[in-house]
C-alpha positions in Angstrom: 11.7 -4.7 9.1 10.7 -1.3 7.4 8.4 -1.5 4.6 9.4 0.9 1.8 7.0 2.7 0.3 8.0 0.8 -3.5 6.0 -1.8 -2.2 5.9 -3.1 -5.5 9.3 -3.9 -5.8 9.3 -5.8 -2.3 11.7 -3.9 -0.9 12.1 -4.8 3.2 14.4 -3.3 5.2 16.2 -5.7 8.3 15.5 -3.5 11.9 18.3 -5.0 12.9 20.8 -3.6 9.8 19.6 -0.5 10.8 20.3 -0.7 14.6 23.4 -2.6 14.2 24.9 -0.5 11.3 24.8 2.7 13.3 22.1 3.9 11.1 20.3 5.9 13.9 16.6 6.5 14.1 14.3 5.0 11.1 13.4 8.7 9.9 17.2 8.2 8.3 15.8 6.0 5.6 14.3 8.7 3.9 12.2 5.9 1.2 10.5 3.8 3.8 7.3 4.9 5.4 6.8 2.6 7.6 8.2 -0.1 10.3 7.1 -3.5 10.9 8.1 -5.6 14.0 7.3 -8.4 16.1 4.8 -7.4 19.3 7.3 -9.9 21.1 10.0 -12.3 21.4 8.3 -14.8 20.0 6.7 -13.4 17.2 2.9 -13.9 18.0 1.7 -11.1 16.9 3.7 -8.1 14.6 3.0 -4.1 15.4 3.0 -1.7 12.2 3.9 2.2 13.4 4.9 5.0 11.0 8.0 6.4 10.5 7.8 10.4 11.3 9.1 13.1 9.5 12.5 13.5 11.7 13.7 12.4 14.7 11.3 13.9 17.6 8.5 15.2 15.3 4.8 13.3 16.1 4.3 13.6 12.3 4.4 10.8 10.4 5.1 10.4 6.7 1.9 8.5 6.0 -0.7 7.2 8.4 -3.3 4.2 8.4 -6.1 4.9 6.6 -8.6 7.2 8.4 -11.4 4.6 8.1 -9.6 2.1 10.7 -8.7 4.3 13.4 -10.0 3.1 16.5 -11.1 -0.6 15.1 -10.0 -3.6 16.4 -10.7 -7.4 15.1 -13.5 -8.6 13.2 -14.6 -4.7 12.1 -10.8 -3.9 11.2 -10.5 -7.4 9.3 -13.9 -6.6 7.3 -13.2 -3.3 6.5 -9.6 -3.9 5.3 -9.6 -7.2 3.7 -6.6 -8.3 6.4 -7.8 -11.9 8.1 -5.7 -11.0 11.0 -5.3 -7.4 11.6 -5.8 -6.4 15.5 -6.0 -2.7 15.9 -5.3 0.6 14.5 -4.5 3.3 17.2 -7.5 6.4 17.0 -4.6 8.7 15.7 -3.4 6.2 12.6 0.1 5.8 13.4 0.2 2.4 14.3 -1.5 -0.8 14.2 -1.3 -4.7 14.5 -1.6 -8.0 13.1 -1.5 -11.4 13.6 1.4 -12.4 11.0 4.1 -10.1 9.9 2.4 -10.8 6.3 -1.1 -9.2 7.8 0.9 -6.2 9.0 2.9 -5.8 5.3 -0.5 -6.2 3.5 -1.8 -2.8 6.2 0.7 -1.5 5.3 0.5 -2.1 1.7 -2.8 -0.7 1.5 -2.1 2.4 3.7 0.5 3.3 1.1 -1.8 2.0 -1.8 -4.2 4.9 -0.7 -1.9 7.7 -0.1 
């Protein structure tokens, strides 16, 4: 799932339309900023990473906010409201969650903040 940055019109994007349609590399939906996924095959946890600028660039077209980098659990889940966020990486391009809701409401409030 990509999460588009019109958040407010609940606009989700299936991975697997863009992998299976031949629509390449995620930076080729130019309104979404970032992608949401399962962390496995059985969905136990869901991984939130930014989509970058274009196709091998490190930049990302909006990060995490600065304020989580580096937190994991119980500090992450105070300091952003989400019950069950995980992590956010040091460098704010990706994170996780318990539920793929938890990882859309990071998201959410990364974009919320931008």
């Amino acid at each position: 799932i990509c999460w588009s940055g019109r958040f407010d019109t609940g606009d989700l994007f299936p991975m697997e339309r863009l992998i299976s349609s031949g629509g390449g590399h995620p930076c080729a939906l130019k309104d979404f900023q970032f992608v949401v996924f399962p962390a496995d095959d059985e969905a136990k946890s869901w991984k939130i990473f930014q989509i970058p600028v274009e196709k091998d660039s490190f930049d990302g077209r909006a990060s995490l906010p600065e304020e989580w980098g580096g937190l994991e659990f119980e500090p992450l889940q105070t300091l952003s409201g989400v019950a069950d966020a995980g992590f956010v990486h040091p460098n704010l391009f990706c994170g996780g969650a318990g539920s793929q809701e938890g990882a859309i409401a990071m998201a959410k409030i990364a974009l919320s903040r931008k």
